[in-house]
C-alpha positions in Angstrom: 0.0 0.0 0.0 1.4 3.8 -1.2 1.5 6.7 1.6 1.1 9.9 0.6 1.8 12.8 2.8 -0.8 14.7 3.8 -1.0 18.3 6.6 -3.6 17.8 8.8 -4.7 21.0 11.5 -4.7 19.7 15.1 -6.0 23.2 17.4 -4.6 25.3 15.2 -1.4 23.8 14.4 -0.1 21.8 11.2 1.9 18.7 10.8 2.7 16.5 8.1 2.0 12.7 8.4 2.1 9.8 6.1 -1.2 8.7 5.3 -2.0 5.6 3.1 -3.9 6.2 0.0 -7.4 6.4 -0.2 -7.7 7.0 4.1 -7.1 11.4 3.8 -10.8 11.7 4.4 -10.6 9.9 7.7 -7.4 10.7 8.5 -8.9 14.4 8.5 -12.0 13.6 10.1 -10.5 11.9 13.3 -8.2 15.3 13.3 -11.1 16.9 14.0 -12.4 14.8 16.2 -9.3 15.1 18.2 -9.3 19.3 17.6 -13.0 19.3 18.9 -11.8 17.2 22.1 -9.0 19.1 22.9 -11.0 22.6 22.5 -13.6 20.9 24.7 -10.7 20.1 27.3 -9.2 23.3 27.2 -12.6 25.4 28.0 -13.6 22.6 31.0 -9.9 23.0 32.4 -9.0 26.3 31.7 -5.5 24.9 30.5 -4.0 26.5 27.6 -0.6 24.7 27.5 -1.5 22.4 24.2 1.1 19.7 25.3 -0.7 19.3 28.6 -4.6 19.2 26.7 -2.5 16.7 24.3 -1.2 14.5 26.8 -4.8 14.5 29.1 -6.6 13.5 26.2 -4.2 11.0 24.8 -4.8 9.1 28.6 -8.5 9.4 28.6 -8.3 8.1 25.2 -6.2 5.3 26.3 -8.6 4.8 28.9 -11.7 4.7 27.1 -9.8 2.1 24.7 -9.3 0.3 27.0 -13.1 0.0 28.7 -14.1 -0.9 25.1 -11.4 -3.3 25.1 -13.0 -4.9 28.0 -16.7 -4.8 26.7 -15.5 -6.5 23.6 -14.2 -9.8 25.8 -16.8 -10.1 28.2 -18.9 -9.9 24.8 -17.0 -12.3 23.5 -17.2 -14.2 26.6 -20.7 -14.0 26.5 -21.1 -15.1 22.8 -19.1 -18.1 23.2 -21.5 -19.2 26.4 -24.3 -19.1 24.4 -23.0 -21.0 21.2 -22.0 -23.8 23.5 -25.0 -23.6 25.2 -26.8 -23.7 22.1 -24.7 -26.4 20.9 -25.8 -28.8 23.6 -29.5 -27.9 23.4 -28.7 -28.7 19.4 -27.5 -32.0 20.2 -29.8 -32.9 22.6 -32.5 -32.1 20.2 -30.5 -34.4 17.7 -30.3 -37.1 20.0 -34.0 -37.6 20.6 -35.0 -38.3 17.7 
């Protein structure tokens, strides 16, 4: 797959990444995302050091990757309950008759 490099804003600011073709348009939507988040940070907080917003919001990303993390095994958990469980009522079923 081909990068192309691409400037993307961030609060204000520019930098240049590597992008891989044919992903700009999300790679500029989830900037935004991430300029909205930190604009949102800075007016609950008051803090205008953009390092600091940067590095809050990178944890409570991290954070909230990692709760969804956890939902997505105990779904997984869950799912794989529930086949065997269906499983055994399947072969049950089979075995009556």
């Amino acid at each position: 797959m081909s990068l192309k490099s691409i400037d993307i804003e961030v609060c204000g600011r520019f930098i240049r990444v590597n992008c891989p073709n044919g992903n700009s348009s999300d790679l500029y939507y989830i900037a935004d995302i991430l300029s909205k988040r930190l604009e949102d940070l800075r007016e609950k907080t008051g803090v205008s050091n953009i390092e600091q917003l940067i590095f809050i919001t990178a944890l409570n990303i991290c954070y909230e990757l990692e709760l969804e993390k956890e939902k997505s095994v105990h779904c997984v958990k869950h799912l794989k309950s529930r086949m065997l469980a269906l499983n055994k009522m399947m072969d049950t079923a089979l075995m009556k008759e």
